[in-house]
Every structure is written in structure tokens, then in C-alpha cells.
C-alpha positions in Angstrom: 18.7 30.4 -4.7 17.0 30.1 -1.6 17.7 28.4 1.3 16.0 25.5 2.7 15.0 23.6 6.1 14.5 20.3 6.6 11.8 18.9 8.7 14.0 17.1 10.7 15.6 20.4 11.8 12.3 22.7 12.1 11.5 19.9 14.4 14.9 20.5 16.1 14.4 24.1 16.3 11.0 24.1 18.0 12.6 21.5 20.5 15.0 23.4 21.3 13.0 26.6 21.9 14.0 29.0 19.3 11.4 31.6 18.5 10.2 30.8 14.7 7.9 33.0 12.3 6.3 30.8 9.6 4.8 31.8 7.1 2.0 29.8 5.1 1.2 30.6 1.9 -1.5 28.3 1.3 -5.2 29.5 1.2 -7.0 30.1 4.2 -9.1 26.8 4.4 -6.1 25.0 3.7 -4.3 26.9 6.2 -7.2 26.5 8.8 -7.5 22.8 8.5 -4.0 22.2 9.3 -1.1 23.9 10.1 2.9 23.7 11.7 2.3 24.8 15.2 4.2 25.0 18.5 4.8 26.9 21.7 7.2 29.2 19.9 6.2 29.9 16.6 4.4 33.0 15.4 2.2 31.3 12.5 1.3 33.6 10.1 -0.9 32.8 7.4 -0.7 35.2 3.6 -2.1 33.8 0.5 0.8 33.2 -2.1 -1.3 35.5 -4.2 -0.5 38.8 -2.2 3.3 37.8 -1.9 3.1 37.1 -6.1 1.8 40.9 -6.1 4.7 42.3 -5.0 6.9 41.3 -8.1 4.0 43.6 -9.9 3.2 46.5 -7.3 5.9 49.2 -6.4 5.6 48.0 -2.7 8.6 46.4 -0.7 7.7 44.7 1.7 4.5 43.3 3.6 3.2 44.9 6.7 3.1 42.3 8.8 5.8 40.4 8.3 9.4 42.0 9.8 12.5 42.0 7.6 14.7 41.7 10.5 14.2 38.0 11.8 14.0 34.9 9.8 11.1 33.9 8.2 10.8 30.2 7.5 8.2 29.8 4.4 5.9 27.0 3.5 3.1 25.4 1.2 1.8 22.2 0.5 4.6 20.7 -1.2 7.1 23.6 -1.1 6.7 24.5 -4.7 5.0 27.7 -4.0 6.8 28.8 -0.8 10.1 28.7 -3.0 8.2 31.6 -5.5 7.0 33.5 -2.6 10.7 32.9 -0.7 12.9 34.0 -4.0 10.1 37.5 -4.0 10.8 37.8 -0.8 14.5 37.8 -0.5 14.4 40.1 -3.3 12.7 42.7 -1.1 15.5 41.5 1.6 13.5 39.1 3.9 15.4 36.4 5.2 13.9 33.7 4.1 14.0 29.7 4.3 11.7 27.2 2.9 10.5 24.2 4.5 11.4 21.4 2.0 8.5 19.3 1.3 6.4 21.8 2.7 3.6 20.8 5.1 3.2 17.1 3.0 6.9 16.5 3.9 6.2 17.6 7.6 3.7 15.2 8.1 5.3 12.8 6.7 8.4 13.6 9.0 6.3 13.7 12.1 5.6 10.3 11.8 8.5 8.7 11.9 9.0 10.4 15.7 6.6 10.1 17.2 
């Protein structure tokens, strides 16, 4: 089972300075038209499709995405980032999903601001 974030503390991360990778699994033009972004976070943006391929192909790991810091996955509604997240962890990422995904997100932000 896969870990998960909440909003609230993604929020609390970036406020706080940390140094985040997220990855977006949505497609490009969803990707382009909106996505989590902040001072500190290296936003990286791989179609669910290629992270469903590794379950098939004898490959371990994506290229650009390092297996030594956390990765924090998400999607539209967080349905998706929890496939890619479990593939992932198989091939020992550490990963987290953003519950909600980027719906819940918005949602979150506002009630803060």
C-alpha cells in the first residue's frame, strides 16, 4: 500500500522550504494547463502510460527520475498516481501520492488563501 500526502501538508512542505520532486502523470496538455508549482519543487511531468510500461518491459526504473529522494506522485483525482506509485515502489522509488490529486489541491488552496 502506498503512502499518501495530504494537501494540507504538501502545502506545509513547500512553506517550509523543503525541496520536492512531483511527478504528474497526467497528459501533457493537462499537465501544461495547470500544474502544482513552487519555488522548490522540481515538477516533472511523465504520461501514466510510460510508468504502466514498466510492469511489462524488463526495465527498472525511469531515467529521469532518481530512486534516492522522495517522489511525491499525482493525477487528476489520484486514481492513476496510486497505479503509477504501487509500479513504482516496486522498482524501489519512494513514493507518496497526493490524495485527491490536483482536483483535491485546488480545492485545498482555496480554503487558504
Amino acid at each position: 500500500m502506498t503512502s499518501k500526502i495530504t494537501p494540507e501538508k504538501l502545502l506545509q512542505k513547500m512553506n517550509e522550504g523543503e525541496k520536492l520532486i512531483l511527478l504528474d502523470v497526467r497528459a501533457e496538455e493537462k499537465y501544461n494547463d495547470y500544474h502544482i508549482e513552487g519555488k522548490h519543487i522540481e515538477s516533472l511531468n511523465i504520461n501514466k502510460s510510460k510508468i504502466f510500461a514498466l510492469e511489462t518491459n524488463d526495465e527498472n526504473s525511469v531515467k529521469s527520475l532518481p530512486k534516492n529522494e522522495q517522489i511525491i506522485v499525482t493525477c487528476t483525482t489520484g486514481n492513476s498516481a496510486t497505479k503509477c506509485a504501487n509500479i513504482l515502489a516496486k522498482k524501489e522509488y519512494d513514493v507518496v501520492v497526493l490524495e485527491g490529486g490536483v482536483t483535491a489541491w485546488k480545492e485545498y488552496l482555496k480554503t487558504v488563501k
